[in-house]
C-alpha positions in Angstrom: -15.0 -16.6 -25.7 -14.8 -20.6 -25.2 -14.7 -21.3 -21.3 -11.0 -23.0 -22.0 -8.4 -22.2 -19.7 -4.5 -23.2 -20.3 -2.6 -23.3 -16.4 1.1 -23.5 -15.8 1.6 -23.8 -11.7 -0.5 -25.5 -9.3 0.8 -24.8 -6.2 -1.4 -23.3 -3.1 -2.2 -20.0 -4.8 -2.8 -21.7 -8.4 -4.6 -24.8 -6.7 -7.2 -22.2 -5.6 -7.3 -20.4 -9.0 -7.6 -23.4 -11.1 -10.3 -25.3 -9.1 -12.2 -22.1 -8.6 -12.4 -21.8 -12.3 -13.2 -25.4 -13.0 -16.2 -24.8 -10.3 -17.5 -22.1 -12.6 -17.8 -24.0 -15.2 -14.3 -23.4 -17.2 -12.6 -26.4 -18.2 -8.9 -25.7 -17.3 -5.8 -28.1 -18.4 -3.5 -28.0 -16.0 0.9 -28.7 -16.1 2.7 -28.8 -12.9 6.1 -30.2 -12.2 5.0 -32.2 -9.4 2.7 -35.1 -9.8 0.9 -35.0 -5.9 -0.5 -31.5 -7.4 -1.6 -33.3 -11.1 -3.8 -36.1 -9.0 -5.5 -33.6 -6.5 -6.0 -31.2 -9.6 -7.8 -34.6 -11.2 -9.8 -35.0 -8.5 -11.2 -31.5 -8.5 -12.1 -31.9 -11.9 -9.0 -30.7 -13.8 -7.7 -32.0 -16.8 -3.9 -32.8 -16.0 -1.4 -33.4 -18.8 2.2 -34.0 -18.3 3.7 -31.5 -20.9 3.8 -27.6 -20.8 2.7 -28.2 -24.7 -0.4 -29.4 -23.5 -1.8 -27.3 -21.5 -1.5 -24.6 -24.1 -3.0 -26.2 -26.7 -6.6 -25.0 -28.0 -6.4 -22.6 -24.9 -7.8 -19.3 -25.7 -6.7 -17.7 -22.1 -3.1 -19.2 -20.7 -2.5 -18.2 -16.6 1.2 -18.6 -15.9 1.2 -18.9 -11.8 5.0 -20.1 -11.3 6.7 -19.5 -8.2 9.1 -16.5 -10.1 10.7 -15.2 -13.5 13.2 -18.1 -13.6 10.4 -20.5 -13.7 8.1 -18.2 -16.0 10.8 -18.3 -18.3 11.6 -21.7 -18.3 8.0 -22.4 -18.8 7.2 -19.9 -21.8 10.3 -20.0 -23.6 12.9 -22.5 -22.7 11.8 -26.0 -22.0 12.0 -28.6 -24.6 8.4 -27.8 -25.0 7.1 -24.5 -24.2 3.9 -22.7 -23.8 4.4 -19.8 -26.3 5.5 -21.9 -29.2 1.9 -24.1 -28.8 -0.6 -21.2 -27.9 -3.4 -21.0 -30.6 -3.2 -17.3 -32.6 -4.6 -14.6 -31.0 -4.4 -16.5 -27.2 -4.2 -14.6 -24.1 -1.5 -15.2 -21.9 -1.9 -13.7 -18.3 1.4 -13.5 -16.0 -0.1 -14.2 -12.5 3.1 -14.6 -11.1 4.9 -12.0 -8.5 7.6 -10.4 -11.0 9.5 -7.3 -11.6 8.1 -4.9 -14.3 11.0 -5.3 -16.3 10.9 -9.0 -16.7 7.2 -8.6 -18.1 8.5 -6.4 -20.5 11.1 -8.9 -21.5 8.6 -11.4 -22.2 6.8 -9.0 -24.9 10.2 -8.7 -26.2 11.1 -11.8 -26.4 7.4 -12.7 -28.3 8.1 -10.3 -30.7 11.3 -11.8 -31.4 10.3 -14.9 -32.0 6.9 -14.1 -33.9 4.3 -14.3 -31.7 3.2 -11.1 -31.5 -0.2 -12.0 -31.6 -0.1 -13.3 -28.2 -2.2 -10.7 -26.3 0.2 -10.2 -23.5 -1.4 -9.6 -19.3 0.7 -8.5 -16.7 -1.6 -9.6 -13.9 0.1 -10.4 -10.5 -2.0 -11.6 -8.0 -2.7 -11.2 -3.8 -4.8 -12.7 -1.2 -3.6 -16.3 -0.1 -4.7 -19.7 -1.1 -7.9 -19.5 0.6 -9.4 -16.7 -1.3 -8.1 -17.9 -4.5 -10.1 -20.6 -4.5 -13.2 -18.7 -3.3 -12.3 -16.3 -6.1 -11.9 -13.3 -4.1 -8.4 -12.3 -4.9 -7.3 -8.8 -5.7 -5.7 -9.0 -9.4 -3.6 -5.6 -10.6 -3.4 -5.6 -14.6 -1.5 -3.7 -16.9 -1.7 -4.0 -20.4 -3.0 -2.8 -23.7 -6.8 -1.9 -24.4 -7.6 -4.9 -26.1 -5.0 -7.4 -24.0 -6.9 -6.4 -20.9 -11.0 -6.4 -22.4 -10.1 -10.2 -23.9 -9.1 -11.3 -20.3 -11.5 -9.3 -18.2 -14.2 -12.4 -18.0 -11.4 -14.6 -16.4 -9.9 -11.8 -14.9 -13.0 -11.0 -12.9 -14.4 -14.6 -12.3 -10.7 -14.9 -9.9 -11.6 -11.5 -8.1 -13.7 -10.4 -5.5 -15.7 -7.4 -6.0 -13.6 -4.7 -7.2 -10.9 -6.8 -7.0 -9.9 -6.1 -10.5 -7.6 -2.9 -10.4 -6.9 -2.0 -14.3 -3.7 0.1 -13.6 -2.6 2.8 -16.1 0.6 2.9 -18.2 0.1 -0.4 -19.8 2.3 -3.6 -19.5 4.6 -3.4 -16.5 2.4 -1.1 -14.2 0.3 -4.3 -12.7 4.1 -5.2 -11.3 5.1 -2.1 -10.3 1.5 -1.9 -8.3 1.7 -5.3 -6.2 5.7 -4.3 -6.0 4.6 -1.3 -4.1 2.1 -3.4 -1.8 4.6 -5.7 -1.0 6.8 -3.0 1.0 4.0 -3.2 3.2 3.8 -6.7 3.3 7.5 -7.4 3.7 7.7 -5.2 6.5 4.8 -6.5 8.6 5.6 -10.0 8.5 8.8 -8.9 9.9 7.2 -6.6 12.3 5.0 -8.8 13.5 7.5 -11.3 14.9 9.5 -8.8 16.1 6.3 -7.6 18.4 5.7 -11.2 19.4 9.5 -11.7 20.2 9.9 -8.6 21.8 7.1 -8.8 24.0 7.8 -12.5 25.2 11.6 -11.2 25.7 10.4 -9.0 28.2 7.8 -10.9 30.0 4.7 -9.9 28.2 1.9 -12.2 27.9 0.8 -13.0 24.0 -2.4 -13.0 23.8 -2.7 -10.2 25.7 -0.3 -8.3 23.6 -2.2 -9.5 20.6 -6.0 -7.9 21.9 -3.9 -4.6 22.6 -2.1 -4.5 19.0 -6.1 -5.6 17.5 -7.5 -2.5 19.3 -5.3 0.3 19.0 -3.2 2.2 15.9 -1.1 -0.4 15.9 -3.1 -3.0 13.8 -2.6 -4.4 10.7 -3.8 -7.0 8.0 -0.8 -9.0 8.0 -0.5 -9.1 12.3 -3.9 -9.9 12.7 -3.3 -12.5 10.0 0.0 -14.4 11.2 -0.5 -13.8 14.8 -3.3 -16.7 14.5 -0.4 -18.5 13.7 2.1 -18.0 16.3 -0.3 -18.1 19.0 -1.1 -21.6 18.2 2.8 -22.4 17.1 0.6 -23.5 13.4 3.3 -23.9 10.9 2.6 -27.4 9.3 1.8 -27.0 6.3 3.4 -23.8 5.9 0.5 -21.4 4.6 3.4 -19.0 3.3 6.6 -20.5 2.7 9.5 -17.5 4.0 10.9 -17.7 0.2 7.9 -16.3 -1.0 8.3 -13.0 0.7 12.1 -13.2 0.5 11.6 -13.1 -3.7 9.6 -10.2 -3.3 11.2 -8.5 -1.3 14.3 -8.5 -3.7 12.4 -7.9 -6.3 11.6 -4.2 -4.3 15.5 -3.7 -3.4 16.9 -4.7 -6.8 14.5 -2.3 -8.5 15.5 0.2 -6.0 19.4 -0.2 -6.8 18.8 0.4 -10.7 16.7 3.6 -10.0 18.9 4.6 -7.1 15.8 4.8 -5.3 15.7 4.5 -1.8 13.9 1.5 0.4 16.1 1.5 3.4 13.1 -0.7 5.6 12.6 -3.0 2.6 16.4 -3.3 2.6 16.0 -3.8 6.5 13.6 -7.0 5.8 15.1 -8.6 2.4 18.7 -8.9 4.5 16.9 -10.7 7.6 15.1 -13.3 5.7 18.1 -13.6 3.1 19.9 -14.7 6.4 17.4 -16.8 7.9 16.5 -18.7 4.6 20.3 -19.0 3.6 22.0 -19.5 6.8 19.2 -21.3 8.9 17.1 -23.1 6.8 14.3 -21.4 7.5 12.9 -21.3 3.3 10.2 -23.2 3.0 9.2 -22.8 6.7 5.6 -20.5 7.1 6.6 -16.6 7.0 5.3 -16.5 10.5 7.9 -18.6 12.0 10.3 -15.5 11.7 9.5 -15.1 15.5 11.8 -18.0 15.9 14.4 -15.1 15.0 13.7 -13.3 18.7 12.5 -15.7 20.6 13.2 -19.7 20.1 10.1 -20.9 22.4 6.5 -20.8 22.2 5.6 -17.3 22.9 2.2 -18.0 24.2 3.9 -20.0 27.2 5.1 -16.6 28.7 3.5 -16.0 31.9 3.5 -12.2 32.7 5.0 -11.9 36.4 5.2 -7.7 36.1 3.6 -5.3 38.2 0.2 -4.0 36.4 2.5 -0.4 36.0 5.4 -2.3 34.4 3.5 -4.5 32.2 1.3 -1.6 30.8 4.5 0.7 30.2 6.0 -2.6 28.3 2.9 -2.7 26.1 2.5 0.6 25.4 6.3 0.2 24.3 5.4 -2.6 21.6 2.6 -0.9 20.3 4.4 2.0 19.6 7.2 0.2 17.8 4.7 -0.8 15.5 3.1 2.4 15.2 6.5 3.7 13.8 7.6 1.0 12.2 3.6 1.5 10.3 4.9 5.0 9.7 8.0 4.5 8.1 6.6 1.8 5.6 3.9 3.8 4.8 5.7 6.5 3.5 8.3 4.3 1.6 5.7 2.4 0.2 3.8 5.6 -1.5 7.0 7.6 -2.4 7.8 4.4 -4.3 4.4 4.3 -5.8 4.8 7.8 -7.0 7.9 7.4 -8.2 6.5 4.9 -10.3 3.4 6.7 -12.1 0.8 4.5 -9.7 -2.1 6.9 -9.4 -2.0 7.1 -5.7 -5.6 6.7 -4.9 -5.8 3.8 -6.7 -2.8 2.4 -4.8 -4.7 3.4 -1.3 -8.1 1.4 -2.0 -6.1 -1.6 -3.0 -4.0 -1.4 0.3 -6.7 -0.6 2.5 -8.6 -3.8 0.7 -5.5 -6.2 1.2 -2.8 -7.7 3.3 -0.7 -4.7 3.2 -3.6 -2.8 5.7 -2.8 -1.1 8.5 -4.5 1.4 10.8 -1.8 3.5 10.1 -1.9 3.3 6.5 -5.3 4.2 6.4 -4.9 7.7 8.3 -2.4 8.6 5.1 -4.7 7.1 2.5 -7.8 9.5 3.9 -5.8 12.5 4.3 -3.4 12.0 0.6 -7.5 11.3 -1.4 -8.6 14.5 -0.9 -8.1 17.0 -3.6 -5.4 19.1 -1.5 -3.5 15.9 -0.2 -3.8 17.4 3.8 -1.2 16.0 5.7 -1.4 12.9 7.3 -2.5 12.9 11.4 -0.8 10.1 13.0 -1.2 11.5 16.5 2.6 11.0 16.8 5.6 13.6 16.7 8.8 12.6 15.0 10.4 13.0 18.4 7.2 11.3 19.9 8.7 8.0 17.7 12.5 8.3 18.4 11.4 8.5 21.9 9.2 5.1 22.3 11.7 3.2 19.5 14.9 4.4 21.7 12.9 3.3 25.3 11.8 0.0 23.5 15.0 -0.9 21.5 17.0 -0.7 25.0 14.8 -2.6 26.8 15.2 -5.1 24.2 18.4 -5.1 24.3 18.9 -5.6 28.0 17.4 -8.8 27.7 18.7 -9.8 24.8 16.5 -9.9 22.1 17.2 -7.9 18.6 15.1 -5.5 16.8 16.2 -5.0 13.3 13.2 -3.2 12.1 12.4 -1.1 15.4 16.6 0.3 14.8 15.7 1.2 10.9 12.6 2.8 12.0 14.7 4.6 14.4 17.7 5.4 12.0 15.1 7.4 9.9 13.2 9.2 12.0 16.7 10.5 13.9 17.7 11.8 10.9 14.8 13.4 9.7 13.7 14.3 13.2 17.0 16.3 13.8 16.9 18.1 9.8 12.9 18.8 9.8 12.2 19.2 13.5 11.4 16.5 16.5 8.4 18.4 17.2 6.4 17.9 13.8 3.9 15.5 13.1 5.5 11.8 12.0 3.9 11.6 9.0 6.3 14.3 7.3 8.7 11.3 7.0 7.1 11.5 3.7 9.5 14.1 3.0 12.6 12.0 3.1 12.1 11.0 -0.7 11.5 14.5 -1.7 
């Protein structure tokens, strides 16, 4: 196949993409609605042009990277000069974008509809940041049919690290459902992450202190190593990750949840927080780690701890545990939800445990759920054991005013299912909730 690359979206994510493939030697035309992106795509050797029209012409493989399905739409179907209608016979068209499964279905409708049926069709959404997009290192989950999926593979693979290509069964849709199911880990640790920070500065802890602490114990994860580099330094210019980004996908979870009746009650927890802080406070195209702003309005690394050695310990231990549970109860909603949606499970574990939605506690469930017999998960805690440290944590936090939406939905479940299964069983029977 030709080296010749169509691309729709040239933000920070398709920047990366498209410059990564014009360094291996693809020639890539490029639209974008916004001509600052046009002139540094120039200057990295892309070919810019100034209609959607375009870009598709004489392109073999199209990458749609818009910011969501209004845009996708707008792009391949409804401007006054669309993608689809000037795709060459037979072309590839890859949806990079972060959309629900039913809109990628919609889009093979709609082809169909309007004869172009030929248009080998690539639900593709992709995850890993601007940085590693343009090292070509992302992690790409693909649905589609045999022959969609073998005639983008070469591009496909040039944007992925190794094994960063996960070919997910069930054809068109399933690539959606799969990073849908990541980002319930995602959401919540973003979340999580500045409630630790705002938490522990509420109550006198120092940050960087509660940051080694977090990176040591069960408490880590991808996405708090990752932001906390952020909110240490108080790094939000240029925002890295704008809060809308992870607001859109976080509704995408809690509106798929509502049509299956399916439930996502800490996804829920998270979409209503940053709903409220991008709609009432401004806070959209702010970086996603700024949410700490939401607990505490200062710098947090200007706390100067002033407890007792015994205090400041018991405090810690405290945060960590929050996130332990918090870990927990994502977790399991995040691989009921991938069951429920025909993901083969150990699939969905190596792409976790290989991206931002990481965690130590993820990765006790994913060793004990690959074996044959799926043991149970050993998370060292109890439910009672969770309800416990949240209840300690959530009225110290309190008592000096700081909120803690996720550490209360954490705390909501495992009450419930503590008190019907039995406080003294091991935390990782959360689980059952979705049975």
């Amino acid at each position: 196949m030709a080296k010749r690359v169509g691309f729709c979206g040239l933000g920070a994510m398709g920047m990366g993409m498209a410059t990564h493939l014009i360094s291996q030697g693809y020639a890539v035309k490029g639209f974008d609605v916004a001509p600052a992106l046009l002139k540094k795509f120039q200057e990295a050797g892309g070919v810019p042009v100034s209609a959607l029209s375009d870009s598709a012409k004489g392109a073999p493989v199209y990458i749609c990277m818009v910011a969501n399905s209004v845009q996708a739409q707008q792009a391949l179907f409804e401007a006054d000069d669309t993608i689809v209608e000037a795709l060459p016979k037979g072309a590839v068209l890859c949806l990079c974008c972060t959309v629900s499964a039913g809109y990628v279905k919609e889009v093979q409708a709609q082809l169909q509809k309007i004869g172009r049926g030929d248009i080998l069709l690539v639900d593709c959404p992709v995850s890993g940041g601007a940085a590693r997009a343009a090292k070509g290192d992302l992690t790409i989950m693909a649905g589609a049919e045999p022959a969609a999926i073998e005639a983008a593979r070469p591009v496909l693979e040039e944007l992925t690290g190794p094994n960063g290509l996960y070919i997910v069964e069930g054809g068109l849709g399933q690539g959606s459902n799969m990073k849908m199911c990541h980002q319930v880990l995602a959401s919540v640790q973003i979340l999580a992450t500045g409630e630790a920070f705002g938490v522990g500065a509420k109550m006198g802890l120092d940050a960087h202190e509660l940051h080694a602490r977090v990176m040591e114990s069960d408490a880590w994860s991808w996405m708090f190593e990752n932001r906390s580099q952020r909110v240490l330094k108080q790094d939000y210019e240029p925002p890295v990750s704008a809060l809308t980004i992870i607001k859109k996908d976080a509704g995408i979870i809690t509106s798929q949840a509502r049509k299956t009746l399916w439930p996502t009650p800490m996804t829920a927890a998270t979409e209503q927080v940053y709903t409220s802080l991008v709609m009432s406070f401004g806070f959209g195209p702010k970086d996603d780690a700024s949410v700490v702003h939401l607990y505490y309005r200062d710098n947090v690394a200007d706390v100067k701890c002033r407890l007792s050695k015994e205090e400041r310990d018991a405090r810690l231990k405290l945060v960590i545990e929050m996130l332990v549970a918090i870990h927990i109860a994502s977790a399991s909603e995040a691989i009921m939800l991938a069951a429920e949606c025909n993901i083969p499970l150990k699939q969905f574990f190596n792409l976790v445990m290989t991206s931002a939605g990481a965690s130590r506690v993820f990765g006790k469930f994913a060793e004990a759920m690959s074996g044959d017999e799926g043991a149970e998960p050993k998370t060292g805690r109890t439910m009672g054991d969770c309800v416990q440290s949240l209840f300690s944590l959530i009225d110290l936090a309190l008592a000096n005013g700081c909120p803690t939406p996720m550490a209360n939905h954490a705390l909501s479940l495992f009450s419930v299912f503590g008190r019907r299964l039995g406080e003294d069983i091991e935390a990782s029977n959360l689980l059952r909730t979705w049975e």
